[in-house]
C-alpha positions as a Markdown table, in Angstrom:
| # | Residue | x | y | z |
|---|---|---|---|---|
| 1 | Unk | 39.8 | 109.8 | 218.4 |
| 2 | Unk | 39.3 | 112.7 | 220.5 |
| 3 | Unk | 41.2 | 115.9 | 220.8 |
| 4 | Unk | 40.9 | 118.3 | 223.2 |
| 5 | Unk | 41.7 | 122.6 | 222.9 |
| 6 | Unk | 41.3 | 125.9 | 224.2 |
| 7 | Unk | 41.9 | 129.4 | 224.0 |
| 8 | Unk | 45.0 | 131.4 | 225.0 |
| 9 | Unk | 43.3 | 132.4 | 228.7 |
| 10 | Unk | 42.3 | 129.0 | 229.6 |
| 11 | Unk | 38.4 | 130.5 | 229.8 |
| 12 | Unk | 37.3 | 128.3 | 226.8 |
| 13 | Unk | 37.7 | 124.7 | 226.6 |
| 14 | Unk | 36.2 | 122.4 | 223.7 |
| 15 | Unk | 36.6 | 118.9 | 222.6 |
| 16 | Unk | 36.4 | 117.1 | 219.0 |
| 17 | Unk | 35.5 | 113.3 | 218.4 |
| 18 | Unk | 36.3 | 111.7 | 215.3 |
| 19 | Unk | 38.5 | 112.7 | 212.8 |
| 20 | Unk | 39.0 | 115.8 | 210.6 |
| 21 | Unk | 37.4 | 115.9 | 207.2 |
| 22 | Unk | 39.9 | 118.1 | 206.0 |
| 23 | Unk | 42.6 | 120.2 | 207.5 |
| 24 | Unk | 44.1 | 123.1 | 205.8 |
| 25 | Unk | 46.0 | 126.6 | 205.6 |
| 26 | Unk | 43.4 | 129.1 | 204.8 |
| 27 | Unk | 44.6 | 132.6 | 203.4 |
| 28 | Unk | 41.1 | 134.4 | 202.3 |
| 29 | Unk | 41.3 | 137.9 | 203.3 |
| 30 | Unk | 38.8 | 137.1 | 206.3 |
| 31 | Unk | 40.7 | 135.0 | 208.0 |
| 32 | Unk | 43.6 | 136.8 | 207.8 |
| 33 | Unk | 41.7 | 139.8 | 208.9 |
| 34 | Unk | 40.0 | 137.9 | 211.7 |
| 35 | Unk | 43.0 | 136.3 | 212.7 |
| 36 | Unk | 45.8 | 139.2 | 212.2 |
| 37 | Unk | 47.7 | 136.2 | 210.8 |
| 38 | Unk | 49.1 | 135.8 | 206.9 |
| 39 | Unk | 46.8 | 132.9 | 206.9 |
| 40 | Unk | 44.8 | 130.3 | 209.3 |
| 41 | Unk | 45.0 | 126.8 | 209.8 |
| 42 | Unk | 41.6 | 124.8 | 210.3 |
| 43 | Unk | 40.2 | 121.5 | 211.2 |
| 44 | Unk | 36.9 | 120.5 | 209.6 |
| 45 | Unk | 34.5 | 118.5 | 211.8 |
| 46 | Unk | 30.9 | 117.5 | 211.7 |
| 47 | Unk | 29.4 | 120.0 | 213.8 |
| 48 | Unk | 28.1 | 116.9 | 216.0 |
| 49 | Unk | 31.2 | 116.0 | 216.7 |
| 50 | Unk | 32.4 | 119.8 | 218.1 |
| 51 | Unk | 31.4 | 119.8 | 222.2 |
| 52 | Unk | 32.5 | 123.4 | 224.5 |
| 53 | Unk | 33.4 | 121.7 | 227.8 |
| 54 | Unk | 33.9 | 125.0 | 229.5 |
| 55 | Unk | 33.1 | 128.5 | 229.0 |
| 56 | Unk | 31.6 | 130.0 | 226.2 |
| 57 | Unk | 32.1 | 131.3 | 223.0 |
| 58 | Unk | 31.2 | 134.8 | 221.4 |
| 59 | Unk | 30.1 | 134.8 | 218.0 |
| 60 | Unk | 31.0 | 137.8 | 215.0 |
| 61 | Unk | 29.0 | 137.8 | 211.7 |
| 62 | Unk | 32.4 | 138.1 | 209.7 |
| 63 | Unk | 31.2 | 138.2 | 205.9 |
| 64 | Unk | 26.9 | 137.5 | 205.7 |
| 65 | Unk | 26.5 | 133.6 | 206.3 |
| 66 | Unk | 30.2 | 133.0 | 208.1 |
| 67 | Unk | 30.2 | 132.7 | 212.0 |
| 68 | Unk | 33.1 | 133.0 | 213.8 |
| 69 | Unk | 33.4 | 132.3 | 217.4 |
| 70 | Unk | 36.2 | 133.2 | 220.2 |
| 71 | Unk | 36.6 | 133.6 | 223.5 |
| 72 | Unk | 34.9 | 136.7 | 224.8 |
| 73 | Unk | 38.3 | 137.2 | 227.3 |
| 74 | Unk | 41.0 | 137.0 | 225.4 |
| 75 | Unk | 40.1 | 136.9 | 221.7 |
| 76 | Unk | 41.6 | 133.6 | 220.6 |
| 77 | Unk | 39.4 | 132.3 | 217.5 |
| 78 | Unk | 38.3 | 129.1 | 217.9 |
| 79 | Unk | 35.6 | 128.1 | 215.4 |
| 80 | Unk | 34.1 | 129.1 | 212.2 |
| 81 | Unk | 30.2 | 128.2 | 210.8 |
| 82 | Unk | 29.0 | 128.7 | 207.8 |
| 83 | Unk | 25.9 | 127.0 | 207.1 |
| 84 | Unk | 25.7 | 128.1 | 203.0 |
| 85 | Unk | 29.1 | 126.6 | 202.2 |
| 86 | Unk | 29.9 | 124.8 | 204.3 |
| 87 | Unk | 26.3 | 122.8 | 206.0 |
| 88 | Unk | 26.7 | 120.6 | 209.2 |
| 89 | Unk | 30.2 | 121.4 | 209.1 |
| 90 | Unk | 32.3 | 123.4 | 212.4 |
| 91 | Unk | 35.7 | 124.1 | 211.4 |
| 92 | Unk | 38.3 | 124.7 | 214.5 |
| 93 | Unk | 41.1 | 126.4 | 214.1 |
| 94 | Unk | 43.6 | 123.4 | 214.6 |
| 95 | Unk | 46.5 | 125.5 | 216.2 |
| 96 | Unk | 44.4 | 125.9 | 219.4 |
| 97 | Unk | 44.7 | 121.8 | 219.8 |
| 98 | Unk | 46.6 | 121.1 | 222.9 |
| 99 | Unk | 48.6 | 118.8 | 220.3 |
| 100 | Unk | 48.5 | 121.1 | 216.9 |
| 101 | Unk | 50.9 | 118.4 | 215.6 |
| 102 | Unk | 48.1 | 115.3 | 215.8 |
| 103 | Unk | 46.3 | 117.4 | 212.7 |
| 104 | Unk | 49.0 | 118.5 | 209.8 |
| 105 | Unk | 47.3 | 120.3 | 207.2 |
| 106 | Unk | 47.0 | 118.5 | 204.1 |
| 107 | Unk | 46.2 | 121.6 | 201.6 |
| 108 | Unk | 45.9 | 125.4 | 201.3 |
| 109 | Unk | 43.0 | 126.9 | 200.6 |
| 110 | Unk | 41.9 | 129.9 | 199.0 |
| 111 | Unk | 44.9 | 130.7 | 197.7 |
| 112 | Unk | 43.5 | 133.5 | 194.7 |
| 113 | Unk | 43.6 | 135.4 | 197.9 |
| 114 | Unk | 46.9 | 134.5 | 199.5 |
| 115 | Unk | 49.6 | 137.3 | 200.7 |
| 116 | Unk | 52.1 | 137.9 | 197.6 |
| 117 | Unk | 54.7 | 137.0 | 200.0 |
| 118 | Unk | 53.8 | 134.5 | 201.8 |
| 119 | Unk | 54.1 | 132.0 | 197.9 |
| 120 | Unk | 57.5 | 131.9 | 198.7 |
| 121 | Unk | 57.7 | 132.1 | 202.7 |
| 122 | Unk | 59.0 | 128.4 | 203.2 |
| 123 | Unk | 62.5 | 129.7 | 201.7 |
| 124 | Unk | 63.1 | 132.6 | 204.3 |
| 125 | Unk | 66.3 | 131.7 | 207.0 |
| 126 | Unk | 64.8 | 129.7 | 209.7 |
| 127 | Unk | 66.2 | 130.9 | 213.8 |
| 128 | Unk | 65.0 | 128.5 | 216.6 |
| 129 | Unk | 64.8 | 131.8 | 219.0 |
| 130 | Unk | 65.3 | 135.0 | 217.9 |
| 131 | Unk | 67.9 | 136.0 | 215.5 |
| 132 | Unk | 71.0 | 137.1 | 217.4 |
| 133 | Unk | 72.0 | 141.2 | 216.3 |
């Protein structure tokens, strides 16, 4: 299988073949950070398997050995690298999929470092749109 994704602008384009090794709901303190999100969800993939098919990515050093890149125009995250944990593996960060919905997460990770609130998140009231008044 192959799914296709990009960042926010449009400037950065990438493609994955094969299928996900994992995919998951990360909320370590990094990604959160790097994100400005309560946590991040990612799509592991042997880093063979990981092709940019248009523009290029920007990389940041976030924490020693873990590489994150984005688009160098608008910021959106797109990948992470980190060759100590996690060898031969590129993770993308599955809501950038042009179909998020083909990759569910199966797990969350990390959670020793997960927002207080966000254990209990799945009960909060739900609005399609915005909440009227």
């Amino acid at each position: 299988m192959t799914y296709e994704g990009g960042c926010h602008c449009g400037a950065v384009r990438y493609e994955v073949a094969g299928e996900p090794q994992h995919v998951a709901l990360c909320h370590c303190s990094d990604c959160r950070k790097s994100a400005g999100a309560p946590m991040v969800a990612w799509a592991a993939f042997a880093e063979d398997e990981f092709k940019l098919v248009q523009g290029e990515l920007t990389t940041f050093n976030s924490s020693g050995t873990a590489l994150r890149g984005f688009c160098p125009k608008c910021g959106t995250g797109i990948s992470y690298r980190n060759a100590e944990y996690l060898p031969g593996i590129v993770d993308i960060q599955s809501a950038t999929l042009d179909d998020p919905d083909a990759l569910p997460a199966g797990c969350h990770i990390q959670t020793a470092e997960r927002i207080g609130w966000m254990a209990e998140a799945h009960n909060l009231p739900e609005f399609e749109r915005f909440p009227e008044g």
